[in-house]
VOBA-1610 file (N, C-alpha, C; in pm, whole numbers, padded with zeros to 5 digits, always signed):
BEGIN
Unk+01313-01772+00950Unk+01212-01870+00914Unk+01281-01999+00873Unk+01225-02104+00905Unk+01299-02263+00874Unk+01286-02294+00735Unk+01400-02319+00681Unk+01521-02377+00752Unk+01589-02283+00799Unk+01630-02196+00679Unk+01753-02104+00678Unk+01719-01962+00628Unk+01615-01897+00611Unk+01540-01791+00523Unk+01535-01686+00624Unk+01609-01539+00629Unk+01583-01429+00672Unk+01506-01359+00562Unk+01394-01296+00656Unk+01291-01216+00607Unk+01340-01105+00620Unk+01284-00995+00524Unk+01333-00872+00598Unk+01228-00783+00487Unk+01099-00699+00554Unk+01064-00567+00499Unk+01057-00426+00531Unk+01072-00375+00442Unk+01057-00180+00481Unk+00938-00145+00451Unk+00886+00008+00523Unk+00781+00021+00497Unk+00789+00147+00476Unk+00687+00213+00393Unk+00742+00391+00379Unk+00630+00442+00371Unk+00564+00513+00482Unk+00425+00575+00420Unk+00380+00714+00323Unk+00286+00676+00247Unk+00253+00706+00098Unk+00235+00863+00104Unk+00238+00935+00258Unk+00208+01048+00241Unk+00375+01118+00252Unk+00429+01062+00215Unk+00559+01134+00184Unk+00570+01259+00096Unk+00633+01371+00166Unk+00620+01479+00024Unk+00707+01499-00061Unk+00833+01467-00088Unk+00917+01451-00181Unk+00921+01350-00272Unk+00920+01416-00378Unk+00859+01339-00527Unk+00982+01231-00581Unk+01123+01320-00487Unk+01228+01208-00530Unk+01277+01095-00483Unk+01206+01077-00364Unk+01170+00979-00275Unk+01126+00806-00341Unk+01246+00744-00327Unk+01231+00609-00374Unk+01165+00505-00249Unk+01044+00431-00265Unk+01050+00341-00150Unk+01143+00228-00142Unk+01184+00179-00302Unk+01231+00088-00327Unk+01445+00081-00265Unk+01441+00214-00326Unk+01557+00240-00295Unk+01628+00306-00112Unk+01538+00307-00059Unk+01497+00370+00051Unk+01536+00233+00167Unk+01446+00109+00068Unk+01478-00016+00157Unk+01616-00087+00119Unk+01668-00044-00022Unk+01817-00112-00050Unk+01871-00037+00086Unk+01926+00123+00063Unk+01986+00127+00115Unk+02021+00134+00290Unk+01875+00100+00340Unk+01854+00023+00488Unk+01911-00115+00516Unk+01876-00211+00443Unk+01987-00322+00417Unk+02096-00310+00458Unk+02228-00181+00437Unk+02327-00181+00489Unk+02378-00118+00607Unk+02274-00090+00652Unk+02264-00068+00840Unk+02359-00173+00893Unk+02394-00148+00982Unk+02538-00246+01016Unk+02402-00329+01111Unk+02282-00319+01151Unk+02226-00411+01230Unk+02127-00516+01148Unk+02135-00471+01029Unk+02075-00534+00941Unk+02149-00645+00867Unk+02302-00545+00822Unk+02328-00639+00736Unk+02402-00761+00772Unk+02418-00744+00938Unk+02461-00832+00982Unk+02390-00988+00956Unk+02263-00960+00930Unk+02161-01070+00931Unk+02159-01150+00782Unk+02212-01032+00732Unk+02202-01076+00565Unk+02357-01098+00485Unk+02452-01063+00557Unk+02606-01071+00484Unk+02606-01282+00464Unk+02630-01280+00379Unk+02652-01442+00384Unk+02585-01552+00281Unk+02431-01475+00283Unk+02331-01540+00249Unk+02303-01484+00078Unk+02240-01588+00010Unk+02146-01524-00111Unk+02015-01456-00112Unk+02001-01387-00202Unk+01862-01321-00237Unk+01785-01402-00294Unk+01682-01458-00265Unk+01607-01552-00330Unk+01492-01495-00360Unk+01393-01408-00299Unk+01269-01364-00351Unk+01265-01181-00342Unk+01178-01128-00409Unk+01133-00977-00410Unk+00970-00982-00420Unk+00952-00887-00346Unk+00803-00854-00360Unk+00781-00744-00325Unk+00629-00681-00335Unk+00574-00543-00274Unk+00450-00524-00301Unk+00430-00438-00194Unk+00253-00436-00210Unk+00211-00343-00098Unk+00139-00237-00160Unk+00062-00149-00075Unk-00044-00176+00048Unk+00008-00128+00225Unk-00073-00225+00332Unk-00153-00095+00317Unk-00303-00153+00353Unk-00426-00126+00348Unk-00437-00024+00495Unk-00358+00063+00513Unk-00361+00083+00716Unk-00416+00234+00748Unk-00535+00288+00698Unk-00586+00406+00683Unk-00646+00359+00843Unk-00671+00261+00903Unk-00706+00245+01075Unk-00860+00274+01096Unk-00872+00329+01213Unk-00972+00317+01264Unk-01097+00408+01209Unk-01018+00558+01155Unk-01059+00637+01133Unk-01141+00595+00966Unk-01117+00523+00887Unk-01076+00451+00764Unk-01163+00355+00756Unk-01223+00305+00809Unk-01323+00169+00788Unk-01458+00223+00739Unk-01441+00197+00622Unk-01641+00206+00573Unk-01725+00147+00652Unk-01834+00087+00565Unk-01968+00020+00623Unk-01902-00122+00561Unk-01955-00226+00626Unk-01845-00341+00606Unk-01968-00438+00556Unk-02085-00379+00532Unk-02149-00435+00442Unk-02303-00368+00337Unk-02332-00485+00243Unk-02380-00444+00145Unk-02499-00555+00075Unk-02544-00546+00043Unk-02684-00661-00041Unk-02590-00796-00118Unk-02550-00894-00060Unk-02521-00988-00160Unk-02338-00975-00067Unk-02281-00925+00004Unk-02176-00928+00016Unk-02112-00839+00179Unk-02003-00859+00238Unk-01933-00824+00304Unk-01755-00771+00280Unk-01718-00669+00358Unk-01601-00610+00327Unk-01533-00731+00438Unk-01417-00806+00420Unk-01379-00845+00542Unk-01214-00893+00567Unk-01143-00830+00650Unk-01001-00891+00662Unk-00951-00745+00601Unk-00839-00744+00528Unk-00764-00633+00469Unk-00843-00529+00398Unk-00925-00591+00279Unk-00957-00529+00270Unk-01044-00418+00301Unk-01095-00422+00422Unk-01162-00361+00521Unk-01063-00195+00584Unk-00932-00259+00599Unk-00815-00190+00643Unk-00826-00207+00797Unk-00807-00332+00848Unk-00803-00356+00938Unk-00686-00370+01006Unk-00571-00325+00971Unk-00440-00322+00971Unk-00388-00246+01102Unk-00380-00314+01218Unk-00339-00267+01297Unk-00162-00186+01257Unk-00151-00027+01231Unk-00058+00068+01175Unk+00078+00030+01288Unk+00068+00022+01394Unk+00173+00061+01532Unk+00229-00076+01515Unk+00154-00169+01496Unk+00211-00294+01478Unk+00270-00430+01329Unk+00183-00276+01272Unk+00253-00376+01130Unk+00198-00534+01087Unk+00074-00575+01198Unk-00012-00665+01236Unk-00102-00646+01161Unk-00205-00730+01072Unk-00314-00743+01059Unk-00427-00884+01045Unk-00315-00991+01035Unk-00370-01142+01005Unk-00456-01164+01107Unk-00424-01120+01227Unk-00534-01167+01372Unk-00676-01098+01314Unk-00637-00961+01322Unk-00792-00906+01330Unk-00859-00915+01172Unk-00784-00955+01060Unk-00840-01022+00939Unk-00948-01167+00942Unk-00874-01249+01044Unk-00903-01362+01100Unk-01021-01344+01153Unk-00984-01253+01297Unk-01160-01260+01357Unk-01252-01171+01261Unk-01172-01090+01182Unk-01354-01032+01127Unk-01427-01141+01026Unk-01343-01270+00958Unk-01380-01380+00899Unk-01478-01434+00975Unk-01402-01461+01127Unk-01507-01526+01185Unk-01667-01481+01192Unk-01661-01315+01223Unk-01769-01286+01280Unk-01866-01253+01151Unk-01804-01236+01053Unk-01870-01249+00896Unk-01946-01365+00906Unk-01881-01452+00910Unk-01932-01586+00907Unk-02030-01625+00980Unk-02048-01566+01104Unk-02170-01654+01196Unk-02264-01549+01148Unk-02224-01417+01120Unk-02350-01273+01035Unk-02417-01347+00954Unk-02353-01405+00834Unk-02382-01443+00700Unk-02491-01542+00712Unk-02379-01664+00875Unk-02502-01831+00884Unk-02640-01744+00922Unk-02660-01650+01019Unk-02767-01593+01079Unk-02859-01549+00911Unk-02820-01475+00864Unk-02888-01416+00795Unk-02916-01536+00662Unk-02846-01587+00647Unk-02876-01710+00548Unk-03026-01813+00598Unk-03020-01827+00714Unk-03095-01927+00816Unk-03235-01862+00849Unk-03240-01742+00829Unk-03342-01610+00894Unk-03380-01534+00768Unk-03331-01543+00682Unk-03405-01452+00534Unk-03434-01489+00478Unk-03536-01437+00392Unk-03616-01499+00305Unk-03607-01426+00160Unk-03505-01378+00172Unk-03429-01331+00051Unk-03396-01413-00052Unk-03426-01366-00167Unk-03371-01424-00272Unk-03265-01396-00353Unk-03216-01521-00497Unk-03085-01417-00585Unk-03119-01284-00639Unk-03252-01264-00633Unk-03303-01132-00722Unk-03293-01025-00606Unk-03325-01023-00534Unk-03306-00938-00386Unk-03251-00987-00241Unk-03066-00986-00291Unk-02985-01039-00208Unk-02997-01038-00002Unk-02971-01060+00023Unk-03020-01021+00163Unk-02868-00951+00201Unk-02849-00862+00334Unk-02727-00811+00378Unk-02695-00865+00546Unk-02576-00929+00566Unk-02571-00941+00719Unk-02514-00786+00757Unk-02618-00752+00822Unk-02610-00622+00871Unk-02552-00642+01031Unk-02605-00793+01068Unk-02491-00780+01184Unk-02373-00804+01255Unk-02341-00820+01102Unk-02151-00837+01110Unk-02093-00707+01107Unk-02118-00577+01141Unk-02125-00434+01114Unk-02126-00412+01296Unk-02199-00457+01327Unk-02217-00471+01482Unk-02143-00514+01593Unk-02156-00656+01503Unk-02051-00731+01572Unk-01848-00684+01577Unk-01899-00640+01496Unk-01703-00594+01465Unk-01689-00481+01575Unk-01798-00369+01541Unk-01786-00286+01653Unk-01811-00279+01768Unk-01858-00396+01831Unk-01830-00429+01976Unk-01705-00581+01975Unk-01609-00598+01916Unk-01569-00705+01875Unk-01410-00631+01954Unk-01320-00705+02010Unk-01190-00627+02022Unk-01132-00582+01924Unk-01148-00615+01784Unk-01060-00557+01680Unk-01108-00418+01704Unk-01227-00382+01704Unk-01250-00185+01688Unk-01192-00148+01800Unk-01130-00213+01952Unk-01086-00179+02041Unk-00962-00175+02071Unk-00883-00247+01979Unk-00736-00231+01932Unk-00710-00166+01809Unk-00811-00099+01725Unk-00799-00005+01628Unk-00778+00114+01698Unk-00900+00145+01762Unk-00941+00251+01872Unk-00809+00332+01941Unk-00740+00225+01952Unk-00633+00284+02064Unk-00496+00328+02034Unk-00511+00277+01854Unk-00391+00347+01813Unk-00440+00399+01711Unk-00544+00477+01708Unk-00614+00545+01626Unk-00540+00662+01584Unk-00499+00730+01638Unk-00449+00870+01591Unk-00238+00854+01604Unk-00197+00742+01603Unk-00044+00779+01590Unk-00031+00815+01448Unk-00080+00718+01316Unk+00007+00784+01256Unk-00066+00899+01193Unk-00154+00931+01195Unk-00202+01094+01187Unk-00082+01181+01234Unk-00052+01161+01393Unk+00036+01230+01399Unk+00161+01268+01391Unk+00215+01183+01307Unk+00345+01225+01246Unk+00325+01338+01126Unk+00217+01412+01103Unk+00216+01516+01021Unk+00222+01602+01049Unk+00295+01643+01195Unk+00386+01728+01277Unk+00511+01737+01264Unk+00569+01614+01268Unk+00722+01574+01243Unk+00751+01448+01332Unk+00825+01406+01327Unk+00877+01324+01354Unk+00887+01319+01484Unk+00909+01389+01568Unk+00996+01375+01711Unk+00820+01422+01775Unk+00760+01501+01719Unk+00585+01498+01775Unk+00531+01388+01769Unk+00543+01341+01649Unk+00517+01163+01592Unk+00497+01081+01705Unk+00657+01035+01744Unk+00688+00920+01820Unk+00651+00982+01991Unk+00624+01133+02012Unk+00608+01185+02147Unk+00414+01096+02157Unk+00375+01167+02070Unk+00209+01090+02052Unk+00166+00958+02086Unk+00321+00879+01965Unk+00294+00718+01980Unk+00295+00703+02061Unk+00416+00708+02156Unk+00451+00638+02290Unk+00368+00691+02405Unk+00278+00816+02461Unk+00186+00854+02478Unk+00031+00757+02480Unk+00017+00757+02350Unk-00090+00712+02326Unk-00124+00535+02367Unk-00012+00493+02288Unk+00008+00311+02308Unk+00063+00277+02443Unk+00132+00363+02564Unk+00166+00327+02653Unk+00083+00357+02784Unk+00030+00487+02759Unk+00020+00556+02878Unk-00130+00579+02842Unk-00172+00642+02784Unk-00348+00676+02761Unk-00437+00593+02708Unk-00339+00470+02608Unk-00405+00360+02573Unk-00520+00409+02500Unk-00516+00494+02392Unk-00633+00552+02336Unk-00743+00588+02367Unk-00756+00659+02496Unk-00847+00740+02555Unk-00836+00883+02558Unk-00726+00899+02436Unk-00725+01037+02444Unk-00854+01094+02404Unk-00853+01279+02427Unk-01074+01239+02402Unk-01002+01374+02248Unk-00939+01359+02218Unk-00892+01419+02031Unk-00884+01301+01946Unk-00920+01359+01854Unk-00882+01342+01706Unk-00831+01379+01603Unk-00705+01306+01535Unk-00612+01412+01477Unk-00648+01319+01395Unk-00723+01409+01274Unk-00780+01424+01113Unk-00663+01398+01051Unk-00711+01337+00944Unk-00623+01356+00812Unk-00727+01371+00695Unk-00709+01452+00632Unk-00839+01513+00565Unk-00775+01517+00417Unk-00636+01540+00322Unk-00591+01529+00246Unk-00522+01351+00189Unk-00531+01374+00044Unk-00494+01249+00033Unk-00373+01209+00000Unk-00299+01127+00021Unk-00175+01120-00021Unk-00120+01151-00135Unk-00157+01158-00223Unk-00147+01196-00377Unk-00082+01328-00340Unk-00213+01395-00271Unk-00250+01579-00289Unk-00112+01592-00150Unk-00035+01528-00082Unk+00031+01523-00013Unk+00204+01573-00070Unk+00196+01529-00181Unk+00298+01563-00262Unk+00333+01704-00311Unk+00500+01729-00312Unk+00513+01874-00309Unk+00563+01883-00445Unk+00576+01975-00515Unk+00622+02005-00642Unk+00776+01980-00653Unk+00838+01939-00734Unk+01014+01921-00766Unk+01063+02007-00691Unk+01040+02148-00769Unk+01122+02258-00698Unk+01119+02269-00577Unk+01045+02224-00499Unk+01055+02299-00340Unk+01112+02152-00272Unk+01169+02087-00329Unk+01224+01980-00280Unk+01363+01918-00326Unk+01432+01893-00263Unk+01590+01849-00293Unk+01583+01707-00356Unk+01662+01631-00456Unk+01699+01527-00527Unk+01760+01457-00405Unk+01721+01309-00404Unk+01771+01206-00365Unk+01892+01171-00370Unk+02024+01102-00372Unk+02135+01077-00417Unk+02129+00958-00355Unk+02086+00835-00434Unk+02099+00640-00344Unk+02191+00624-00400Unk+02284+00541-00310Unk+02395+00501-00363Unk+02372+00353-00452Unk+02478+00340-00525Unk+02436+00229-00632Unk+02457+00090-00495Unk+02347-00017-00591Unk+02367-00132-00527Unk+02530-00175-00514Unk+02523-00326-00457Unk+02664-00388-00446Unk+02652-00460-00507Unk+02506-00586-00550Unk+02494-00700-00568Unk+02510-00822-00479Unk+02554-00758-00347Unk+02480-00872-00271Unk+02394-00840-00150Unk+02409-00731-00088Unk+02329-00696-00021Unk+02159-00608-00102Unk+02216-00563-00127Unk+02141-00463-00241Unk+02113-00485-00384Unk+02027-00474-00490Unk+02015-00491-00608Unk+01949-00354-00646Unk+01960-00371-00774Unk+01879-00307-00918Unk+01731-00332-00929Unk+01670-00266-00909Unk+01504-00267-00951Unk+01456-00377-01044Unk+01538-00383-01167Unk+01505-00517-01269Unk+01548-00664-01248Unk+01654-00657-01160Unk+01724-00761-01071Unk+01621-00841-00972Unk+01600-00788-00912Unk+01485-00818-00800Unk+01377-00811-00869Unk+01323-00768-00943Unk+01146-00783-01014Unk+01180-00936-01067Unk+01259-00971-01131Unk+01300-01119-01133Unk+01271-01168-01066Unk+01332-01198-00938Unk+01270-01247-00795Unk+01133-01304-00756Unk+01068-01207-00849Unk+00900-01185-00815Unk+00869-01303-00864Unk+00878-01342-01008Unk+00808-01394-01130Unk+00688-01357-01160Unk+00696-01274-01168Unk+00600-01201-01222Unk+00579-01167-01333Unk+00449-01217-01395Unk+00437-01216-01528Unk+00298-01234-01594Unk+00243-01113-01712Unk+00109-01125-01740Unk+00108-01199-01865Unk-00035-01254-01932Unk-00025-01294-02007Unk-00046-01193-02083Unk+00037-01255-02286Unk+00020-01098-02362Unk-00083-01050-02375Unk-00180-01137-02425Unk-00311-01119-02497Unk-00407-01023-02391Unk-00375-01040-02221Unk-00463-01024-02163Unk-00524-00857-02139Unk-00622-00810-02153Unk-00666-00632-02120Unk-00534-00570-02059Unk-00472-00423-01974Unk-00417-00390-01995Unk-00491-00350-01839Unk-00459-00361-01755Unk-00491-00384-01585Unk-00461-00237-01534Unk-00385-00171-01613Unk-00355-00017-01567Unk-00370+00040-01667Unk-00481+00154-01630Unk-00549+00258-01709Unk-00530+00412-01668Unk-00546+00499-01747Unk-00524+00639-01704Unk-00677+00636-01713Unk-00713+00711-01586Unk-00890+00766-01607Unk-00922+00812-01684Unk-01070+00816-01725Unk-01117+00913-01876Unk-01109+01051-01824Unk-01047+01126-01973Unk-01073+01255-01935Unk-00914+01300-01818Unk-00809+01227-01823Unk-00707+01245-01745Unk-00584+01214-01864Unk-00586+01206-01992Unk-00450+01119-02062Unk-00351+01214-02058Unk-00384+01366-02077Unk-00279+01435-02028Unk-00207+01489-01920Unk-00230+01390-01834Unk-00200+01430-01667Unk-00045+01397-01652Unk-00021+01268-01707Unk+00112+01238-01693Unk+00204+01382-01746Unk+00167+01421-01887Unk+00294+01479-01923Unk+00239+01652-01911Unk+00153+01662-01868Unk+00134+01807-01848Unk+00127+01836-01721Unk+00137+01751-01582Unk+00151+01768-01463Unk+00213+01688-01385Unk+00244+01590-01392Unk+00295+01490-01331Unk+00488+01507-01354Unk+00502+01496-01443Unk+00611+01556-01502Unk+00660+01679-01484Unk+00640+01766-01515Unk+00656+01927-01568Unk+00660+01942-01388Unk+00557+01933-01305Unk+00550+01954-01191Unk+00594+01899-01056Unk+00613+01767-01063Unk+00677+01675-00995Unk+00775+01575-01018Unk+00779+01609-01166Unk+00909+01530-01219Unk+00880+01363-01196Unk+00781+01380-01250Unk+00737+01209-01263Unk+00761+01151-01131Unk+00673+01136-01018Unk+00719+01075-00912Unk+00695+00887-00931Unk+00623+00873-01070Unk+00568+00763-01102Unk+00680+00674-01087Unk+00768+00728-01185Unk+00957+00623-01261Unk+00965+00588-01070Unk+00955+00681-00991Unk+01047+00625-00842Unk+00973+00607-00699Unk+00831+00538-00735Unk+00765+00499-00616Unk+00688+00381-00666Unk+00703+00364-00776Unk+00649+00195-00850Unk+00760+00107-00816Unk+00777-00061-00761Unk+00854-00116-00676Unk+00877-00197-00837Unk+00824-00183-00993Unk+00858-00291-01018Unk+00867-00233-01167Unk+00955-00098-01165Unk+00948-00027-01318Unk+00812-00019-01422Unk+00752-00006-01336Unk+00584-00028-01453Unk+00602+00157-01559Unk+00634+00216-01481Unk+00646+00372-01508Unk+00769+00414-01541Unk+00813+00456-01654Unk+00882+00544-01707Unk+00828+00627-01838Unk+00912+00764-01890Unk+00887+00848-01966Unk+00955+00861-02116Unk+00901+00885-02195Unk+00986+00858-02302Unk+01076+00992-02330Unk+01203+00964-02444Unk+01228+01102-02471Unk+01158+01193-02512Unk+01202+01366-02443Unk+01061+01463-02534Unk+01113+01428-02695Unk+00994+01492-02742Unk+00931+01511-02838Unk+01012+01635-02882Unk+00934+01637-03006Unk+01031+01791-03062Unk+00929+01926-02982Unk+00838+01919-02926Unk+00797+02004-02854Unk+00826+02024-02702Unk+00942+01923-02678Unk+00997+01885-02528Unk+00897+01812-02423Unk+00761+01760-02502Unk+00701+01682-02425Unk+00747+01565-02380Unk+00695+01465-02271Unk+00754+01367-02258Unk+00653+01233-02252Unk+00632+01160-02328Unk+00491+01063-02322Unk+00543+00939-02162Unk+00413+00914-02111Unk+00451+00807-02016Unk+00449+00688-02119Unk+00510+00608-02049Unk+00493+00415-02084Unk+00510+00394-01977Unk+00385+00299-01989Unk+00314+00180-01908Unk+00376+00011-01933Unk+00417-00028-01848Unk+00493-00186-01880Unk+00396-00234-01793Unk+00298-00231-01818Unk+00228-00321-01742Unk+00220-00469-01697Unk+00322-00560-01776Unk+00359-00669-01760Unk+00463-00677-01624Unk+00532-00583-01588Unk+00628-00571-01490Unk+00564-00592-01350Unk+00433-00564-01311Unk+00323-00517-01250Unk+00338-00615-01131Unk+00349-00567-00982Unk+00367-00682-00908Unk+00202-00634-00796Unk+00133-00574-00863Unk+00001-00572-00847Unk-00008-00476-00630Unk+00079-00384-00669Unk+00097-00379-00509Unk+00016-00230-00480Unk-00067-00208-00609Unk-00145-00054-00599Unk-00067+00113-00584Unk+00014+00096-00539Unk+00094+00253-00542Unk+00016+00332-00625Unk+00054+00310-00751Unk+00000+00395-00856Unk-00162+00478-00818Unk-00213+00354-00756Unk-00327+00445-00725Unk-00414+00526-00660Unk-00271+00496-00562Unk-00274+00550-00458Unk-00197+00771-00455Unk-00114+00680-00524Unk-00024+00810-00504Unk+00054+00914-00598Unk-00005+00848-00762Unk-00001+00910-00866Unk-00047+01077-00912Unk+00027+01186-00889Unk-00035+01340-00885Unk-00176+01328-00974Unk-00279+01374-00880Unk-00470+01336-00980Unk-00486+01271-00911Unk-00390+01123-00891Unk-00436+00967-00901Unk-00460+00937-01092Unk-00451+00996-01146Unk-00473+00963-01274Unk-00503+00808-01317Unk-00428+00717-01240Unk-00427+00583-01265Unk-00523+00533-01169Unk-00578+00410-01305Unk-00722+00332-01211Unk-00612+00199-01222Unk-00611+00125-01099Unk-00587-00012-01102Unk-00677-00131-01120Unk-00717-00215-01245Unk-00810-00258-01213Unk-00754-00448-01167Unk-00800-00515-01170Unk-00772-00675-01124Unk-00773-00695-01243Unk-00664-00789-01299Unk-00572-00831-01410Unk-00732-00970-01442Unk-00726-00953-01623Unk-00826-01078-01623Unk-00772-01166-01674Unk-00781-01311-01632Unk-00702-01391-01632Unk-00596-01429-01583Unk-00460-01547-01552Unk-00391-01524-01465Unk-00270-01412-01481Unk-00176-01382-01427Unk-00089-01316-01435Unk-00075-01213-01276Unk+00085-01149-01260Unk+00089-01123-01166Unk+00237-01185-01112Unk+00271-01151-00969Unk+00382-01191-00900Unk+00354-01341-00874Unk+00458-01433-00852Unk+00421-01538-00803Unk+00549-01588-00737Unk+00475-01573-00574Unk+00571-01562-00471Unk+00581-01685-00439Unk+00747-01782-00461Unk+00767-01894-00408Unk+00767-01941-00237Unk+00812-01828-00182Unk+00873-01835-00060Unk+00728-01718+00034Unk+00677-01878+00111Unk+00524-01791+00192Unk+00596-01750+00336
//
């Protein structure tokens, strides 16, 4: 990117079953791929970021609307998965929101007390090419919950040759959370330590971010009601806190046990680079993410 700025992201999907599984550390030590670091030996680290892509696909799209409002762009999960793409088809579902909304604005006789709904921006999407480039890579990454070498037999299958006319559907019916395997039936990680120039430290790079809440402000990450003992009576004990090593920005760690060998979580919620994991993929889900009130958050110099 101009002038002089190499980009570079990893991506790791959330249905991973090993609890010791770092994403963060997963992408340091990709960095030193000899095809990578070729791109990066030389240069400084200037920014860090992260954030959970919305890419549940085709199978994944609610009703994209509602009385007073529309789902539209990402948050929709319009995220073309095979391509790592989503700004185009974010773009046109804006558009077609938009001429829904002029129609129904122009044509109802709705009021603020009984909002009206463009019901045919729901329509329009699904005869629109975005549901037709969802459509067609609808089931790859479903199927990597075969393995790997079934995975990429599917992809290349599907995106080359059948162009998503296969007449199956490969479900995913569990959630990533519930995807997760217990400590024991899984082997420890071993990342090698950073260098400091290719690679950094988790607190090193959250720097990067600037990211930062205000003190005073509510507390944006909550354990659900009726869940406070999830962290240290299951999350822990059972998976060995997968929290401390799939949060990109230290929000999660455990304190020492207790004289009963318990272990309490802490929440740094100020660390928070607002990228959802937690709520995604926390054993329960125990954690609600809610939108920070007031400002605070990452604040990314480099667009």
């Amino acid at each position: 990117m101009k002038p002089n700025l190499v980009l570079v992201g990893f991506v790791v999907g959330l249905d991973y079953e090993n609890p010791y599984l770092s994403p963060y550390q997963e992408f340091q030590r990709w960095k030193h791929h000899p095809s990578v670091a070729s791109h990066l030996e030389g240069g400084t680290c200037v920014a860090y970021g992260a954030r959970a892509l919305n890419e549940g696909g085709f199978h994944a799209i609610p009703k994209l609307t509602f009385p007073g409002g529309a789902l539209v762009g990402c948050s929709a999960g319009f995220l073309n998965s095979v391509k790592i793409k989503g700004s185009h088809t974010a773009i046109k579902s804006g558009m077609l929101a938009a001429e829904a909304v002029y129609d129904t604005l122009t044509t109802s006789e709705a009021d603020a007390d009984s909002p009206a709904e463009a019901v045919e921006y729901q329509a329009a999407m699904e005869n629109s090419w975005v549901y037709d480039e969802l459509r067609e890579v609808r089931n790859c990454h479903s199927a990597f919950k075969y393995g790997t070498l079934p995975g990429l037999i599917h992809s290349g299958l599907s995106t080359f040759i059948t162009k998503g006319k296969e007449p199956w559907t490969i479900p995913s019916t569990t959630s990533d959370a519930d995807k997760t395997k217990p400590a024991k039936d899984c082997e420890p990680i071993q990342y090698p330590k950073p260098d400091g120039q290719l690679s950094f430290d988790l607190l090193t790079n959250l720097q990067r971010s600037n990211t930062n809440h205000e003190h005073d402000q509510p507390a944006h990450l909550r354990i659900k009601e009726g869940m406070a003992d999830c962290a240290s009576s299951t999350s822990f004990p059972t998976f060995d806190g997968p929290e401390q090593r799939f949060c990109p920005a230290g929000v999660y760690e455990y304190a020492e046990p207790d004289e009963s060998g318990k272990r309490d979580l802490v929440i740094n919620a100020q660390n928070c680079l607002h990228c959802k994991t937690c709520d995604i993929k926390t054993p329960k889900r125990y954690i609600k993410w809610t939108v920070p009130e007031g400002s605070g958050g990452p604040q990314y110099t480099v667009c």
